[in-house]
C-alpha positions in Angstrom: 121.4 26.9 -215.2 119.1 26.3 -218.0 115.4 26.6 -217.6 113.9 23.2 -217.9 110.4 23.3 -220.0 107.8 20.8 -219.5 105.1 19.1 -222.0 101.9 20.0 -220.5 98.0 18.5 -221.6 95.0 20.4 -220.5 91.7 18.6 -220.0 88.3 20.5 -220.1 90.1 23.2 -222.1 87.0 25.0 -223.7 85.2 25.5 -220.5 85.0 28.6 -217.9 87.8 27.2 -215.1 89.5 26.0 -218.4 90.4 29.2 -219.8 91.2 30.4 -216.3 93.9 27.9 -216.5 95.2 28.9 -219.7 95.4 32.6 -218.2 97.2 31.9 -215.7 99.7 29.6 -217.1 100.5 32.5 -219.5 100.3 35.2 -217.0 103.0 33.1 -214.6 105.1 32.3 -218.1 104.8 28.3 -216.9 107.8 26.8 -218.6 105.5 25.1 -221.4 107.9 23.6 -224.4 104.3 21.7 -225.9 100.4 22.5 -224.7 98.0 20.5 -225.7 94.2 21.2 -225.1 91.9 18.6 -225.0 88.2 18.2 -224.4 85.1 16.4 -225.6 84.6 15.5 -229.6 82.0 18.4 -229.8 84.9 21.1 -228.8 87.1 19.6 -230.9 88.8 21.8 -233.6 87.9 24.6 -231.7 90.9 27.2 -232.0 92.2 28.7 -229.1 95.0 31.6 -228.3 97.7 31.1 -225.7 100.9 33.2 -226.1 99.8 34.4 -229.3 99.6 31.1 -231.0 96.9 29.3 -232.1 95.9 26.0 -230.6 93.6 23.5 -231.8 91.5 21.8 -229.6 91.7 17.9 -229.8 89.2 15.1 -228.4 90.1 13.6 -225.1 91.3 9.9 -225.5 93.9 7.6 -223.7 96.6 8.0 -226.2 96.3 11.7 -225.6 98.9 11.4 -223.0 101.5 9.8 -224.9 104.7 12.1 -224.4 103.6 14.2 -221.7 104.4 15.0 -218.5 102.2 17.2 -216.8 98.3 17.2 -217.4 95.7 19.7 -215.5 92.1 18.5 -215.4 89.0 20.8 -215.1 86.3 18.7 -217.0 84.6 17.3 -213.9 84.6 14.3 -211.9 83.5 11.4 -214.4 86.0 12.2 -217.3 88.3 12.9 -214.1 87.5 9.5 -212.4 88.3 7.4 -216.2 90.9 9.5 -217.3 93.1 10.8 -214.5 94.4 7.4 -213.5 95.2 6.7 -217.2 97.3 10.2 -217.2 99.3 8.7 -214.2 100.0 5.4 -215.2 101.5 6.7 -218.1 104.3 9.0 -216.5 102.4 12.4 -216.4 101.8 14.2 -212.7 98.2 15.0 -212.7 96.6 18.0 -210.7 92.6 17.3 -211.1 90.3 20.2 -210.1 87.2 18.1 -209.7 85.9 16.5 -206.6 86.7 12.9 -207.7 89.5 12.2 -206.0 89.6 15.1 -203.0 88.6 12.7 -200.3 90.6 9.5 -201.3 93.1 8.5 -198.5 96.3 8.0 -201.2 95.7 11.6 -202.9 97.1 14.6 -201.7 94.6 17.2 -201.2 96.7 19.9 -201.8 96.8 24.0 -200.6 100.4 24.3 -201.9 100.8 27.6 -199.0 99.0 24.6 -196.4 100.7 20.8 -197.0 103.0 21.1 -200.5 104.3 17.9 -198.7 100.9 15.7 -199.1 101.7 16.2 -203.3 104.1 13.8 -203.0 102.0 11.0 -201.8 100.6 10.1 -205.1 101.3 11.7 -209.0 97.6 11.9 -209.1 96.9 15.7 -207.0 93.8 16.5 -206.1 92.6 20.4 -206.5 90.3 21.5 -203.2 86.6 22.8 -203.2 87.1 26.5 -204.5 85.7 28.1 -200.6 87.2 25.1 -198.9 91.0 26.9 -200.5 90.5 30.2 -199.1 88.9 28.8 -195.9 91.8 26.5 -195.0 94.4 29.2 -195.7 93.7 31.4 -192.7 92.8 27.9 -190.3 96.6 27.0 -191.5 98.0 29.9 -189.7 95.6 29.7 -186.4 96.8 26.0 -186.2 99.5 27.3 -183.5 96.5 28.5 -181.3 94.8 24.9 -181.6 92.1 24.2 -183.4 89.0 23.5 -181.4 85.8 24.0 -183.9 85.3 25.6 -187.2 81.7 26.5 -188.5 81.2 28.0 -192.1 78.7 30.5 -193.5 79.7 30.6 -197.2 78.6 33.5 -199.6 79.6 32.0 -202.9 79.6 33.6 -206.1 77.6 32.0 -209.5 81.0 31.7 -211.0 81.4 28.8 -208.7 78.2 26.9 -211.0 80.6 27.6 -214.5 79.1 29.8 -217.3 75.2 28.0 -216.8 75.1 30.0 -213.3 76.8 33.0 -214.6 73.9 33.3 -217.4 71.1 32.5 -214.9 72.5 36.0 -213.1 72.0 37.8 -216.2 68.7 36.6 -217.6 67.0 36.9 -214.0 68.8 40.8 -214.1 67.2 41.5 -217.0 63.6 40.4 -215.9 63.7 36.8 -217.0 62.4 33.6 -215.0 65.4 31.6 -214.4 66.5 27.8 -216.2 69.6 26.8 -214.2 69.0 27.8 -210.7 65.6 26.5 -208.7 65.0 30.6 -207.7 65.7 33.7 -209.5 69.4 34.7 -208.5 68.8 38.1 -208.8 66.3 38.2 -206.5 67.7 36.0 -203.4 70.7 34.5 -201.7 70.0 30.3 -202.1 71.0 28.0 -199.2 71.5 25.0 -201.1 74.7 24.5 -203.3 74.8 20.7 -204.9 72.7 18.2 -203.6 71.1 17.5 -200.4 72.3 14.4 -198.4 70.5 12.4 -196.0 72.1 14.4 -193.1 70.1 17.5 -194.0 73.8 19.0 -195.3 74.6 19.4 -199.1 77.3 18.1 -200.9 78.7 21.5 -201.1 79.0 22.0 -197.7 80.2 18.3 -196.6 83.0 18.8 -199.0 84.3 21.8 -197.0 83.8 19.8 -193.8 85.8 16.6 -195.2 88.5 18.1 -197.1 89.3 21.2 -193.8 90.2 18.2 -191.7 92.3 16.4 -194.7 93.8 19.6 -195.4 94.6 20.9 -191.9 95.3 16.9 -191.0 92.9 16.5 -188.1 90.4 14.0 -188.7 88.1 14.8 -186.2 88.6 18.4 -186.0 84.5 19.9 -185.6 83.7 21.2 -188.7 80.2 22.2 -189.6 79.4 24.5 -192.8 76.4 26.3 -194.6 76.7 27.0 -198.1 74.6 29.6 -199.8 74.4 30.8 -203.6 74.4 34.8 -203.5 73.7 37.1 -206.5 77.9 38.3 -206.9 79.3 37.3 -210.9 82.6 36.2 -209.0 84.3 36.1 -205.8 83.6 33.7 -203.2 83.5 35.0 -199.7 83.2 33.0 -196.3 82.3 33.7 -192.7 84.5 31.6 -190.5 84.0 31.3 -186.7 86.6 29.6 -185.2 87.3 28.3 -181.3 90.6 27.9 -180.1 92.4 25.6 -177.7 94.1 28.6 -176.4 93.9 32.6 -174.7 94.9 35.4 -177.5 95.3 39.0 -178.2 93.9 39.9 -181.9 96.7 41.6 -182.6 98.8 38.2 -182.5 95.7 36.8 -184.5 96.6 39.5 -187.2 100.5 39.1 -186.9 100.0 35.2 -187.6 97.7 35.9 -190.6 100.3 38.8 -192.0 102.7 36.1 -191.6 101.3 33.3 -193.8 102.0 32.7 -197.1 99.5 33.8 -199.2 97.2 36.0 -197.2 97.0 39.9 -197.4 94.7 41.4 -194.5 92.1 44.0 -196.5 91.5 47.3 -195.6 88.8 48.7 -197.9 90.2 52.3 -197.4 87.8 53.4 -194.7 89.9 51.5 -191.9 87.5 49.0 -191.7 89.0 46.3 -192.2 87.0 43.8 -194.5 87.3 42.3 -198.6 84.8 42.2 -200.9 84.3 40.0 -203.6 85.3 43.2 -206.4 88.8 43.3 -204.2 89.5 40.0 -205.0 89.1 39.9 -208.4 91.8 38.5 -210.6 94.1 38.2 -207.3 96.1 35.2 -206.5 95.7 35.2 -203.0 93.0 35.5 -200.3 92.2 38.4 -198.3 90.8 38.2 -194.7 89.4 40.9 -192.7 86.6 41.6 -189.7 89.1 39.9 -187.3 86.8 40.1 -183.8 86.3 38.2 -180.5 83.1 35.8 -180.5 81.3 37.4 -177.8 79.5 33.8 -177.5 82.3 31.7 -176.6 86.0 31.6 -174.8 88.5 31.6 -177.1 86.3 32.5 -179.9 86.8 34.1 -183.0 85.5 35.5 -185.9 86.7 36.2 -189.4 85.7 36.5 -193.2 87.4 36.0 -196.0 87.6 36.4 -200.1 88.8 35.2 -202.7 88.2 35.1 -206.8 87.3 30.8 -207.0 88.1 31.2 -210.5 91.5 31.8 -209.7 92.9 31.2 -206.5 90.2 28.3 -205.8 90.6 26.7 -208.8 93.1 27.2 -211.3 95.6 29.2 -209.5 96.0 26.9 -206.8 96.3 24.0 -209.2 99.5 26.0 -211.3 100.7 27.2 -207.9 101.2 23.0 -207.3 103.0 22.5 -210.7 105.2 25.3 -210.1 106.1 24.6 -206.5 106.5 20.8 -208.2 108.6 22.1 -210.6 111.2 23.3 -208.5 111.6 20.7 -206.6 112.3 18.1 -209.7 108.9 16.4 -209.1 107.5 16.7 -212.7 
């Protein structure tokens, strides 16, 4: 059977989650007959490599579309809200990385390893909240146990603010006073990620509350979350305490999570069992460890886990989509 190649646009091509795309889409040899990379008029002309060819980088307008059939966005959630609908109504599937569309009641909010089935609700995809990805993937497989309450403790990465919080982590390391981030990074964890709301929550952390129960599909699942900035380049990691509906051993806690797509329990050589944020680098999947009883409640549990939210909570899990579309005819 011949290979079927696909004409493929990628919006928000010069930036950080950008290239991450472009990586991975070469480093899974996506079946790409035509690329193009689009972004705002000031990137344009801007040449970039993929497979050893040189690409040059084109403004973002409606007629960009024209011909294609596939079309990633990572350029955040206005040029996502104007443009991604445009991208669907002409023909293409659209997998959009921003938060624009995660929470609307037509779009699949997709973990492709969680519910590949909700992709098919709409050819406009929406791409999870990098720590709300490697959150829900773990939840997925404790779902047999019943799902009682979640609450978060996030430790995410600057990688997760783009290259502005990436610099901030340098110039504080070298001595400097910070311009992106309200505190120096080097110096503190910060428990505020996006705005505050008028619940006394952020943005940050009302995203993973929304979009666990979309995912998981229960709406009124307990979800409660804290999200804090930490000094770490890349590699977002998350303390999840979870209580369940019912009685378990850990070892058929482990068995479950050995036995879902997409997880790898971590051993860091030392038989403790736990990831860090260098383990995960570059890695397509998400890596639990510190499996434990919550000594504070019945059918309690505790675990933490990592993963790179470059990769597998951004563009990795939006290529992982296309490709699992791709075999099924859906493009």
């Amino acid at each position: 059977m011949n290979k079927k190649f696909y004409d493929v646009c990628l919006v928000g091509a010069t930036g950080l989650v950008g290239q991450t795309f472009l990586k991975v889409l070469e480093e899974v040899d996506f079946p790409i007959r035509r690329l193009r990379l689009l972004a705002s008029a000031r990137s344009a002309g801007k040449v970039i490599i993929f497979k050893d060819k040189d690409y040059h980088v084109e403004t973002l307008t409606a007629d960009a579309f024209d011909g294609y059939q596939l079309a990633f966005f990572s350029a955040g959630g206005s040029i996502s809200t104007e443009y991604a609908p445009i991208a669907r109504d002409k023909g293409l599937v659209v997998i959009d990385n921003s938060s624009a569309w995660r929470e609307h009641p037509e779009i699949g909010l997709v973990v492709p390893e969680v519910n590949f089935p909700d992709a098919k609700l709409n050819k406009l995809i929406a791409n999870p909240n990098c720590s709300t990805i490697q959150s829900v993937l773990p939840l997925s497989a404790l779902k047999p146990f019943g799902l009682k309450s979640i609450s978060y403790s996030t430790y995410q990465a600057v990688s997760g603010s783009g290259a502005s919080g990436q610099a901030d982590l340098v110039r504080t390391l070298a001595g400097e006073a910070p311009i992106f981030y309200p505190h120096d990074i080097s110096q503190t964890c910060i428990p505020q990620i996006d705005v505050f709301l008028e619940n006394d929550y952020t943005k940050e952390e009302m995203k993973m509350v929304n979009e666990t129960r979309k995912i998981l599909n229960l709406p009124d699942l307990p979800v409660s979350a804290t999200c804090v900035r930490v000094p770490v380049m890349n590699g977002h990691a998350v303390s999840v305490r979870v209580e369940l509906e019912n009685a378990f051993e850990i070892s058929d806690i482990v068995a479950a999570f050995e036995a879902h797509e997409g997880i790898v329990i971590a051993n860091d050589g030392a038989n403790h069992l736990y990831p860090t944020s260098v383990m995960a680098e570059g890695a397509a999947t998400v890596f639990v460890g510190r499996i434990r009883r919550d000594l504070s409640a019945p059918n309690g549990l505790l675990f933490y886990c990592v993963a790179d939210n470059i990769r597998k909570g951004a563009a990795t899990n939006a290529v992982q989509i296309a490709l699992k579309m791709a075999n099924e005819d859906l493009i």
